[in-house]
Each structure stands twice: as C-alpha cells, then as structure tokens.
C-alpha positions in Angstrom: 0.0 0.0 0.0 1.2 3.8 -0.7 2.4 5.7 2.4 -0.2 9.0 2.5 1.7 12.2 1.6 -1.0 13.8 4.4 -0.6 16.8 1.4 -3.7 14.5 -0.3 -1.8 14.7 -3.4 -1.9 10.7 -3.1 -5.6 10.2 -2.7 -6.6 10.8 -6.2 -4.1 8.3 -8.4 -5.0 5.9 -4.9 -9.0 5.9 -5.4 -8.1 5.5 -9.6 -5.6 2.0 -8.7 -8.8 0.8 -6.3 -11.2 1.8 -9.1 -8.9 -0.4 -11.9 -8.6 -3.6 -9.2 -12.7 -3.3 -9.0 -12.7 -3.7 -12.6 -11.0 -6.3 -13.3 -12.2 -8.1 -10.8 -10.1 -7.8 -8.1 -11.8 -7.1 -4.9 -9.7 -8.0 -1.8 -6.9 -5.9 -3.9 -9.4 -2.5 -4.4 -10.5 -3.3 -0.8 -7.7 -3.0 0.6 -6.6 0.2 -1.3 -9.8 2.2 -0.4 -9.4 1.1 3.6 -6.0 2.6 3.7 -7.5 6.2 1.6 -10.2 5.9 4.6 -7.9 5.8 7.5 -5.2 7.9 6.2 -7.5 10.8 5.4 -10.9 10.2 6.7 -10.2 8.4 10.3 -14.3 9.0 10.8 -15.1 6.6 8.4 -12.1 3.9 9.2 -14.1 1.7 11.2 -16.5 0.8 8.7 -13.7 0.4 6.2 -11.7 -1.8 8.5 -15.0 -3.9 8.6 -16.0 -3.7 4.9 -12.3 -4.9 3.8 -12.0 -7.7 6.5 -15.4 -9.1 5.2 -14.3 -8.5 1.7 -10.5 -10.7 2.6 -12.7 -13.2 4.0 -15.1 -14.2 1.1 -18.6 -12.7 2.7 -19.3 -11.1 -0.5 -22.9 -10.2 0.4 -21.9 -8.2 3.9 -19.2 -7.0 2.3 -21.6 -5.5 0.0 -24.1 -4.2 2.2 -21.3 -2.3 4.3 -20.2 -0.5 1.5 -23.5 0.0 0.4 -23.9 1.8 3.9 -21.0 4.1 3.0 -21.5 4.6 0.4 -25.3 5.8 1.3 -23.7 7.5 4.4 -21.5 9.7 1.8 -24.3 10.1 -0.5 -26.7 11.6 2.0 -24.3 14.2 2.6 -24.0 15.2 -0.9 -20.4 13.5 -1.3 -21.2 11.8 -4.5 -17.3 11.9 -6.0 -16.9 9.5 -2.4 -19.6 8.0 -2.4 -19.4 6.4 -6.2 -17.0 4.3 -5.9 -17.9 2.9 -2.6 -21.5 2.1 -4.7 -19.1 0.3 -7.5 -17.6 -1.9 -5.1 -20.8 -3.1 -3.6 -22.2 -3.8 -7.1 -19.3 -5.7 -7.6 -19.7 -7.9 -4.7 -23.2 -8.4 -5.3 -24.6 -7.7 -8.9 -27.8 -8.7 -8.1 -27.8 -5.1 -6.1 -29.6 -3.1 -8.9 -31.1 -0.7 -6.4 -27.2 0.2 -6.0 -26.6 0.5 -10.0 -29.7 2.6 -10.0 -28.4 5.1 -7.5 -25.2 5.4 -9.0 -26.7 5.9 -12.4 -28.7 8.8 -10.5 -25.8 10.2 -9.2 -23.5 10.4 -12.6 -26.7 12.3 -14.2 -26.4 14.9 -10.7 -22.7 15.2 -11.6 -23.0 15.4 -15.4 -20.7 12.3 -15.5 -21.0 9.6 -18.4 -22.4 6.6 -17.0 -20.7 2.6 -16.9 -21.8 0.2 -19.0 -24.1 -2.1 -17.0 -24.4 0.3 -14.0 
C-alpha cells in the first residue's frame, strides 16, 4: 500500500488504482486500497472500512456489499457523490444482483453530469 503524503496529493491516483482492481475483478486488492485512503484521510469513516475490507478478505461477498452499500449511502446523503461512487461500485461488484445500487449510481452520474458505466 502507498504511504499517504498527508498533502492529499496521493488520494486521487490511490482511489483510480482501487477503481482499476474493481474492474477487473479484483476485490480483496481495491478493498484494501480504499481502507487505507479511509484511514489515512478520513479516520471517521475507518471503522467501517476496517470492517468492509475484513469481510471482503474473508469471502462474505454479500456483507461486504451491504457495508459498503452503507458508506457509500452515508456519503451520498451528505451530498459527497465523487466519495460515495466508488464505494457504490464496489458493492455492485460484490453483489450484482444489487440493482437498487446501480440505480443510485446511475442517478448520481446524471447529478454530476458524469457519463455513465456500462451495465451500471
């Protein structure tokens, strides 16, 4: 994992490597990548990012998917949609059947004028 440069230079090319790991597939890897964003910058929200990544390492794809989803809806209540997006991505990733989640993120590329993901 990258060592934070506590100037948050880091946090941008970090979110994009945990972004390319989700993917392609690689969960445990963009897991991982987004708990140690969370605790470097937003020690708030580290807790629930411990948990999410230990239940993503450990295979229990549909809590692991509901805590990010919780995140991700935390982030998205408080109008922190560039957060709360790709916390959404992961949790669709570890549980497609989540449409409600590919719905909402659809929703909130429209609010941000961004171009949507093919199948979200």
């Amino acid at each position: 994992m990258t060592i934070s440069k506590k100037d948050g230079s880091d946090i941008a090319p970090r979110m994009k490597a945990g972004a390319a790991f989700v993917a392609s597939g690689q969960l445990v890897e963009a897991a991982e990548i987004y708990a140690g964003v969370m605790t470097d910058y937003f020690p708030r929200d580290a807790p629930a990012f411990r948990n999410a990544y230990a239940l993503t390492r450990d295979g229990d794809r549909s809590m692991a998917s509901r805590a990010y989803a919780a995140i991700a809806e935390g982030w998205r209540a408080e109008g922190r949609y560039l957060k709360a997006a790709p916390m959404f991505r992961i949790a669709i990733a570890l549980d497609p059947t989540r449409r409600d989640l590919a719905r909402i993120l659809a929703e909130m590329y429209v609010a941000l004028g961004l171009p949507g993901e093919e199948g979200a």
